[in-house]
C-alpha positions in Angstrom: 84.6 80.2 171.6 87.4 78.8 169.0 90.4 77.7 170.9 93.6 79.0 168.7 96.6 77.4 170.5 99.1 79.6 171.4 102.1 77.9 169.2 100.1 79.0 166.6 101.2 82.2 166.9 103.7 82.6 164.2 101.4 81.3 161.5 98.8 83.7 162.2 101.0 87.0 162.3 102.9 85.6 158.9 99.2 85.3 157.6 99.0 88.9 158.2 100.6 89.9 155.1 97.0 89.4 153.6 94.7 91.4 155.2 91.3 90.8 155.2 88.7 93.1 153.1 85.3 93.6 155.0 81.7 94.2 153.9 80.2 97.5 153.6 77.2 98.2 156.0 75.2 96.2 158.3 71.7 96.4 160.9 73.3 98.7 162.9 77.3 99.6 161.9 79.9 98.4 160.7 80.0 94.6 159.2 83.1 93.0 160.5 82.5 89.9 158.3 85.8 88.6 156.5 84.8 88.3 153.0 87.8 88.0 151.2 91.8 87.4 151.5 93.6 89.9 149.3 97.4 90.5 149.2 98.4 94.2 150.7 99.2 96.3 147.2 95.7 95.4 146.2 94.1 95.9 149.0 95.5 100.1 149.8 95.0 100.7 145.7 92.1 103.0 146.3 89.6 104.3 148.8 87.4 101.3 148.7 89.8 99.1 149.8 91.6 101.4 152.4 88.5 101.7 154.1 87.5 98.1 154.1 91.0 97.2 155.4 90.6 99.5 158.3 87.0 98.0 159.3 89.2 95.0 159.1 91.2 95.8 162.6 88.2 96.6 164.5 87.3 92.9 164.2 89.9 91.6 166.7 88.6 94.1 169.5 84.9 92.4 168.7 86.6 89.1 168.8 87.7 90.3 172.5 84.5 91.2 173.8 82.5 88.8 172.3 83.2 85.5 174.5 85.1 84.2 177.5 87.6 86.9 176.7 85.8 89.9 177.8 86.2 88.3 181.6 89.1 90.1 181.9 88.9 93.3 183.0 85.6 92.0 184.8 86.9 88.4 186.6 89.7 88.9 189.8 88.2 92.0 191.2 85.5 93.4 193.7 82.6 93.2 191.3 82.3 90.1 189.4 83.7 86.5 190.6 84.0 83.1 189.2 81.1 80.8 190.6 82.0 77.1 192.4 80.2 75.4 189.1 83.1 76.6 186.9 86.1 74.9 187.7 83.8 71.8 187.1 83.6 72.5 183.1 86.9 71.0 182.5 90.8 72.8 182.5 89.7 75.2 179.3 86.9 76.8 181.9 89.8 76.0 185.1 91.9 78.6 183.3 89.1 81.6 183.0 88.7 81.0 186.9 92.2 81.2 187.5 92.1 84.8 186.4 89.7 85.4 189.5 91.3 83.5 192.0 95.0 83.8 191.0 95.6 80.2 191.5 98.6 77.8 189.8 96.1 78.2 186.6 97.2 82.2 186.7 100.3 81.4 184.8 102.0 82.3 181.5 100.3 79.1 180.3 96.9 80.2 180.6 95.0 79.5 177.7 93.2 83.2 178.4 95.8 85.6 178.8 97.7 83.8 175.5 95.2 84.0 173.7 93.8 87.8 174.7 97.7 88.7 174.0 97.7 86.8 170.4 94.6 88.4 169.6 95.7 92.5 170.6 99.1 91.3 168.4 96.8 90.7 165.3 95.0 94.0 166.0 98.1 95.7 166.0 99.6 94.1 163.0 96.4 95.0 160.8 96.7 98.5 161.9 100.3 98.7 161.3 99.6 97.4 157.2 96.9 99.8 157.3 99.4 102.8 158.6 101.8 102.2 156.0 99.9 101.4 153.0 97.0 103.7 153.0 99.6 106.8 152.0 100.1 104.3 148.7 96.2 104.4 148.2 94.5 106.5 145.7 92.2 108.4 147.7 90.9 112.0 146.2 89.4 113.4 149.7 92.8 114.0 151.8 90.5 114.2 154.7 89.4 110.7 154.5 92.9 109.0 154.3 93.6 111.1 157.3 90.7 109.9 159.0 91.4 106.0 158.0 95.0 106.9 159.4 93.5 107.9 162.6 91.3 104.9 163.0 94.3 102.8 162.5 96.3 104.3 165.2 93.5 104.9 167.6 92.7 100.8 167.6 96.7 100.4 167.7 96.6 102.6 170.9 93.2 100.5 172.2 95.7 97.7 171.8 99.0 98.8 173.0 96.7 100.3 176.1 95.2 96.8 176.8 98.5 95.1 176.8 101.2 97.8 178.6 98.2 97.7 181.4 97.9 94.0 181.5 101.5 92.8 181.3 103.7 96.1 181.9 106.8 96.1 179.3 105.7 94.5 176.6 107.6 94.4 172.9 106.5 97.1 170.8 106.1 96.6 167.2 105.3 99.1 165.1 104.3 99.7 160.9 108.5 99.4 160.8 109.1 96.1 162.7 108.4 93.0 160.7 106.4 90.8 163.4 108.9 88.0 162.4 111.8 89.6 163.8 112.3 89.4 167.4 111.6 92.0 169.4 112.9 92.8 173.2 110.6 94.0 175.9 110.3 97.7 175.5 109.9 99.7 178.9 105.9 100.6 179.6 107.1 104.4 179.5 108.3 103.9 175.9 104.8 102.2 175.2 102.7 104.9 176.8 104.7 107.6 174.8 103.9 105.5 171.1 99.8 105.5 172.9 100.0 108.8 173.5 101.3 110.0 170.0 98.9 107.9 168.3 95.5 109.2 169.9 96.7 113.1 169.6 97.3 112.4 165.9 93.6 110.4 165.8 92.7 113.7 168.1 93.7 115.7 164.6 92.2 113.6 161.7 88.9 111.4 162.5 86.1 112.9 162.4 83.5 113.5 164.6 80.3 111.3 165.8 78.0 113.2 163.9 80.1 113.4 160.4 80.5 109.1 160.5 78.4 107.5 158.6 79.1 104.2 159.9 78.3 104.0 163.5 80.8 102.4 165.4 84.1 103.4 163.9 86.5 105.7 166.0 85.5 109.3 166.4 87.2 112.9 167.6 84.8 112.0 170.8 85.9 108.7 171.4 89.7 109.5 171.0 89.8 112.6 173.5 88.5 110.1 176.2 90.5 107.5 175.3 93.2 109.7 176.0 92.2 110.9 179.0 91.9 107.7 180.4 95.6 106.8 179.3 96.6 110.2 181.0 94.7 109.1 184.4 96.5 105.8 184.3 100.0 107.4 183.9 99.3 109.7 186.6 99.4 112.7 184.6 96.6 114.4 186.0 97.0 118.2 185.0 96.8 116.9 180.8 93.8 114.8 181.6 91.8 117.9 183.3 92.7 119.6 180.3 91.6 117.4 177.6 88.3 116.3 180.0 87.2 120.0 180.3 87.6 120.2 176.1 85.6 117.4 175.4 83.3 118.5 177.8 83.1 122.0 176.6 83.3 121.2 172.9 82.2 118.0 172.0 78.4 117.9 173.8 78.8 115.7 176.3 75.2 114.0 177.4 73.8 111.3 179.7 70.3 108.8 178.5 67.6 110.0 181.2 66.8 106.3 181.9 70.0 104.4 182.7 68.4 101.4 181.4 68.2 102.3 178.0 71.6 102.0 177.7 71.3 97.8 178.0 67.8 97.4 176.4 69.2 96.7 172.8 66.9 99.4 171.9 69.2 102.5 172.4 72.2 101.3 170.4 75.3 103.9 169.5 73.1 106.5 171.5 73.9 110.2 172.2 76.0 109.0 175.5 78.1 106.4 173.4 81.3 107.4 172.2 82.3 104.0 171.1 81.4 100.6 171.2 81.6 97.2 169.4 79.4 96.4 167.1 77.4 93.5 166.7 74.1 92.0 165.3 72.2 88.5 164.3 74.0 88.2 161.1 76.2 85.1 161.0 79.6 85.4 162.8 78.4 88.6 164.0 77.1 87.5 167.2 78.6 87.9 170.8 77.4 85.4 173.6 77.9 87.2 176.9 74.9 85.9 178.3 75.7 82.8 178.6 79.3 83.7 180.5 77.2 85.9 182.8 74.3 83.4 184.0 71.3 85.2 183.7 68.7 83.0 182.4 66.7 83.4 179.8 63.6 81.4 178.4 60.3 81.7 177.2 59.4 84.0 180.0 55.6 84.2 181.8 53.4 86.1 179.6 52.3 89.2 181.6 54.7 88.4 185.1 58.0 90.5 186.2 59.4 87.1 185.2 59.5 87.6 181.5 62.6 86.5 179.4 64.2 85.4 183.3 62.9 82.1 183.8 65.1 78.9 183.1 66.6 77.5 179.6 69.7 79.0 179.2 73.0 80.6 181.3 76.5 79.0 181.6 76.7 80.6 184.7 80.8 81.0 184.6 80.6 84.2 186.3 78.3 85.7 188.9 78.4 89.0 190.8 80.2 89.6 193.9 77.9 89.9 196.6 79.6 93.4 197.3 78.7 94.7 193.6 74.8 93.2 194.1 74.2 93.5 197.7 76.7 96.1 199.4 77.6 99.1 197.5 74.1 99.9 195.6 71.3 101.9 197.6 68.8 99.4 196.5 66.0 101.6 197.1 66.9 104.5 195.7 69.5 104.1 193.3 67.7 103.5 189.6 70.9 101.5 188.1 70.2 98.4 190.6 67.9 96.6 188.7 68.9 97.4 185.8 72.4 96.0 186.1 71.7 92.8 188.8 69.5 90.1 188.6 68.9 89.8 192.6 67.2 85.8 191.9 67.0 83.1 188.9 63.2 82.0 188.8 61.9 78.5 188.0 59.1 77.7 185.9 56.6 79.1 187.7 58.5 82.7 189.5 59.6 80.9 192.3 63.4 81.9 192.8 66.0 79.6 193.1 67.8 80.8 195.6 68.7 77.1 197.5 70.4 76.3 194.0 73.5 78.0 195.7 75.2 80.0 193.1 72.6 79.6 189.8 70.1 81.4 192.7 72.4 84.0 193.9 72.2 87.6 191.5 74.0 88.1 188.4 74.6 90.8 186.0 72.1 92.0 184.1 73.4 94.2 181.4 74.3 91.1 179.0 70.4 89.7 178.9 69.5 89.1 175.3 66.2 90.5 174.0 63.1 88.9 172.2 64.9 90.2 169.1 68.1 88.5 170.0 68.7 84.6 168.5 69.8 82.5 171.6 72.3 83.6 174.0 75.0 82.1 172.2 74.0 84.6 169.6 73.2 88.1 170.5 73.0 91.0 168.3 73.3 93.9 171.1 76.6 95.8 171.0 78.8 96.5 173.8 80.5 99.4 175.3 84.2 100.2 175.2 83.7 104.0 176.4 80.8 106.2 177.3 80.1 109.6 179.1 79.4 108.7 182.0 82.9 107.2 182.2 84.1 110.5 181.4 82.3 112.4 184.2 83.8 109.9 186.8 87.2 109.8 185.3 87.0 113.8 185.4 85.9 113.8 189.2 88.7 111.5 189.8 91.2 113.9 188.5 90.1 117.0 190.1 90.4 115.1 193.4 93.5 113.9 192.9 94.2 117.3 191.8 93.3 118.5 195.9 89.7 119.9 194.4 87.5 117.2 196.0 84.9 120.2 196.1 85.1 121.0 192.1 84.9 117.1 191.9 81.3 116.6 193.4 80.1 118.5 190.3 80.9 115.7 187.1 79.9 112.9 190.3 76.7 114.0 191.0 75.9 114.4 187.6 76.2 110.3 187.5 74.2 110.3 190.7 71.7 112.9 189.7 70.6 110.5 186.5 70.6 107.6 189.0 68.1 109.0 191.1 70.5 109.7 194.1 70.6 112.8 196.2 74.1 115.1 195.7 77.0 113.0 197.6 77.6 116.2 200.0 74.2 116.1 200.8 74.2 112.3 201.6 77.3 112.9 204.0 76.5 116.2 205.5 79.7 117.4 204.4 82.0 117.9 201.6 84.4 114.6 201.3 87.8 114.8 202.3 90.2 114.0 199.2 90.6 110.3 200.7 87.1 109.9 201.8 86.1 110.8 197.9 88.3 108.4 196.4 86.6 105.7 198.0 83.2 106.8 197.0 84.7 107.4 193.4 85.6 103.9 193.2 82.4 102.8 194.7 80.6 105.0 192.0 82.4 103.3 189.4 81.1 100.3 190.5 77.8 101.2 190.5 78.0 102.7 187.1 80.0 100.8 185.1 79.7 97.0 186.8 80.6 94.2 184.8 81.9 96.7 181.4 85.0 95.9 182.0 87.0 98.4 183.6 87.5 97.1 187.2 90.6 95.4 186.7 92.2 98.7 185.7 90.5 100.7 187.9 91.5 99.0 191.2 95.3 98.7 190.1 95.5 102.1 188.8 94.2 103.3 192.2 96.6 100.9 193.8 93.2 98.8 195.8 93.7 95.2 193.7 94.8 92.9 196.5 92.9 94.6 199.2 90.0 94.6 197.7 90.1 91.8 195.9 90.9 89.8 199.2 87.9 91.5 201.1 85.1 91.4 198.7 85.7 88.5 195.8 84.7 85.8 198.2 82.1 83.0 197.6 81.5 82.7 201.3 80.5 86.1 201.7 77.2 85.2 200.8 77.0 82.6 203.4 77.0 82.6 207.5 78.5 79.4 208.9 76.2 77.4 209.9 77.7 76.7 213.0 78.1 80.9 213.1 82.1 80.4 213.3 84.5 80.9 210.9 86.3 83.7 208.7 83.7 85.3 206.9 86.4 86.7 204.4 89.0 83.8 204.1 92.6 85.0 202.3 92.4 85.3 198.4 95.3 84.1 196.4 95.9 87.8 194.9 99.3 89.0 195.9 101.4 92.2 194.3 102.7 90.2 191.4 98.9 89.8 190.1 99.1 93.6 189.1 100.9 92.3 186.6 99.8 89.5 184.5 102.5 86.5 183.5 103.8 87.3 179.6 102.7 83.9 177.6 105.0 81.4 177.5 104.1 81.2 174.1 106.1 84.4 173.2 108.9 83.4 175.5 109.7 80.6 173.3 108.8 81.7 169.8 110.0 85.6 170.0 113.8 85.4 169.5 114.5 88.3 171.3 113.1 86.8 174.4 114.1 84.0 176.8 112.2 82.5 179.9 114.4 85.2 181.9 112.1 87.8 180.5 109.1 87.0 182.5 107.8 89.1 185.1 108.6 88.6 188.6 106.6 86.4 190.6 106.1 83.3 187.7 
């Protein structure tokens, strides 16, 4: 990944005056390819450009889940952990494993968190041009500027929803705040009000999956959950059961049969997907999670289960917990195991690698390239922001919280059904008290969405970071001590503070509304 140092900042937000006009079309979606620099009146004069403007802003979010970015959400939590090999790769890779072990390198000089904040500040900024210039633009079909206007505030929401999760009050510029001037912290409530406006007006102008053209842009679908996930966060569980049970009743709502389509490469922007980043094997289209994730891929054994898993490539940076690969799946039974974990690495000739301590201990699958792929620096397969299953389990989550733990075993075992797994009542001999369900809901999550990105959210929003974090991101809970004494779960470095990340000291110093004093507590 290109380093952009944080001091940078300014120059890259003043730069945004010119936004960038995209290709039209690609393999699979949309082309976020930067073909040419134009200055704003040009660009919003018609259709054409309006539209290529607004495929413009859905390049930063590819640019987050392409590379060593995309760790957070994933790094610091139950499922996925940092392995011992990492902080060996010099003080660029030092800082990606402070973000899982909450060490002095989890600071507000963290090349990650920086550099993730820069980033959603260039999303927002494009989709601020784009939401005042596009009423300038010549465009015939009212229904389409409406629908470019709502892609533009759904990925400023995307943003804004990153961010207020991430670092709490956070300044909020909008298409009326000129990202020169300085802006003060504005309370999360205030940011989750501006989120909230913006998806109900995407709600009311994109269009739905079916009517886009362009897979991957933002649809009715994709909005409504979006939404429902930023009502869940806040609490607000009585909206969210309403707008879960409307996109449930009137948007089709489906699950793949075979979980394992949904990582093949095969099944891209499938019936389940309601939106996901696009990428492909055109240049500087790529994203190179394999490598981040360790599962190694070669030449494979012609004919053996080893295929496209023997050595060659893998950074391994990142590895999964043993709790996500050995604890919380029923390995027999449950059809998502191997088709999310890598249980061994293989040599040459199938043998695993399992004395290699942690390049022979599992990883996660989902990110493996395919024949069809380039190197895994250089994959073509997209990745998922938000799916149906999500839905279901977010759904479930509400009715529980709403005191129906009963109504909530119905969305659940829909997940489990397609898994392979026998209904959750039917497991316990008994329907779940409310507390005993929001464990399993968590654990579900897990099993369903591992390594996608949403565990960091999910454990604060249900309040489990530190204690889980502390009892299952552990390197030596793999291991019995050889003498068999010792802790088996030795103390983390997560406290309270870490549900909040440190704002950057880059905007400290460079936003003139701010001063060191506006950090939050704890760094």
């Amino acid at each position: 990944m290109q380093f952009i140092h944080p001091y940078k900042i300014r120059t890259y937000l003043a730069a945004l005056s010119g936004l960038v006009i995209m290709a039209a079309g690609c393999r699979k979606g949309l082309n976020y390819t930067p073909e040419v620099f134009v200055a704003q009146p040009q660009v919003f004069k018609d259709q054409a450009g309006a539209t290529a403007a607004v495929t413009g802003i859905y390049t930063q979010l590819q640019t987050l889940k392409k590379s060593d970015y995309a760790l957070i959400g994933v790094v610091g939590t139950d499922e996925v952990r940092c392995t011992y090999q990492s902080q060996g790769y010099g003080d660029y890779w030092a800082n990606v494993t402070g973000l899982d072990v909450y060490d002095i390198k989890f600071g507000s000089q963290n090349y990650q968190l920086s550099g993730f904040w820069q980033d959603c500040y260039i999303g927002i900024a494009n989709a601020n041009a784009a939401i005042t210039g596009i009423p300038n633009a010549s465009i015939a079909d009212p229904s389409v500027g409406n629908r470019l206007l709502g892609e533009s505030r759904f990925m400023r929401a995307l943003f804004y929803f990153y961010l207020v999760q991430l670092y709490g009050d956070i300044p909020l510029r909008t298409e009326t705040t000129p990202f020169s001037a300085g802006v003060r912290r504005t309370p999360a409530a205030d940011v989750y009000a501006l989120i909230v406006s913006d998806l109900k007006f995407a709600i009311s102008n994109l269009w739905a999956r079916s009517k886009n053209a362009d897979k991957g842009r933002a649809s009715i679908e994709a909005a409504k959950a979006l939404l429902g996930k930023v009502y869940l966060t806040m609490k607000n569980y009585n909206d969210a059961k309403t707008l879960f049970e409307d996109l449930q009743t009137n948007n089709s709502l489906t699950l793949l049969d075979d979980y394992a389509q949904l990582f093949d490469g095969q099944h891209e922007n499938n019936a389940e997907s309601l939106f996901e980043i696009q990428y492909s094997t055109d240049p500087n289209n790529t994203q190179g999670l394999q490598n981040l994730f360790g599962s190694y891929a070669g030449p494979g054994i012609p004919g053996s289960a080893f295929n496209n898993h023997t050595p060659g490539a893998g950074g391994t940076v990142v590895m999964a917990t043993s709790f996500y690969s050995d604890t919380v799946f029923d390995k027999a039974n449950d059809k998502r195991y191997l088709a999310s974990i890598w249980p061994h690495r293989y040599d040459g000739n199938g043998n695993t690698m399992d004395w290699w301590v942690d390049p022979g201990l599992p990883t996660v699958k989902k990110y493996d390239i395919s024949s069809s792929d380039i190197d895994i620096y250089n994959s073509g397969k997209n990745v998922y922001y938000l799916r149906a299953a999500d839905v279901f389990l977010m759904y479930a989550e509400v009715l529980n919280e709403l005191g129906q733990p009963g109504a909530a075993l119905i969305p659940l075992n829909k997940v489990r059904s397609r898994a392979g797994l026998d209904k959750l009542e039917n497991v316990l001999g008994h329907t779940p008290t409310q507390t005993e369900l929001r464990t399993e809901l968590l654990d579900e999550r897990t099993r369903e969405l591992g390594g996608e990105g949403w565990r960091w959210f999910d454990l604060k929003r249900t309040g489990t970071l530190v204690t889980r974090v502390q009892r299952y991101n552990n390197p030596r809970a793999y291991y019995v001590p050889i003498n068999g004494t010792g802790d088996p779960h030795p103390a983390q470095n997560v406290s309270e503070k870490n549900n909040l990340y440190p704002i950057p000291l880059s905007e400290l110093q460079t936003n003139a509304a701010l001063s060191l004093n506006d950090q939050n507590p704890g760094y």
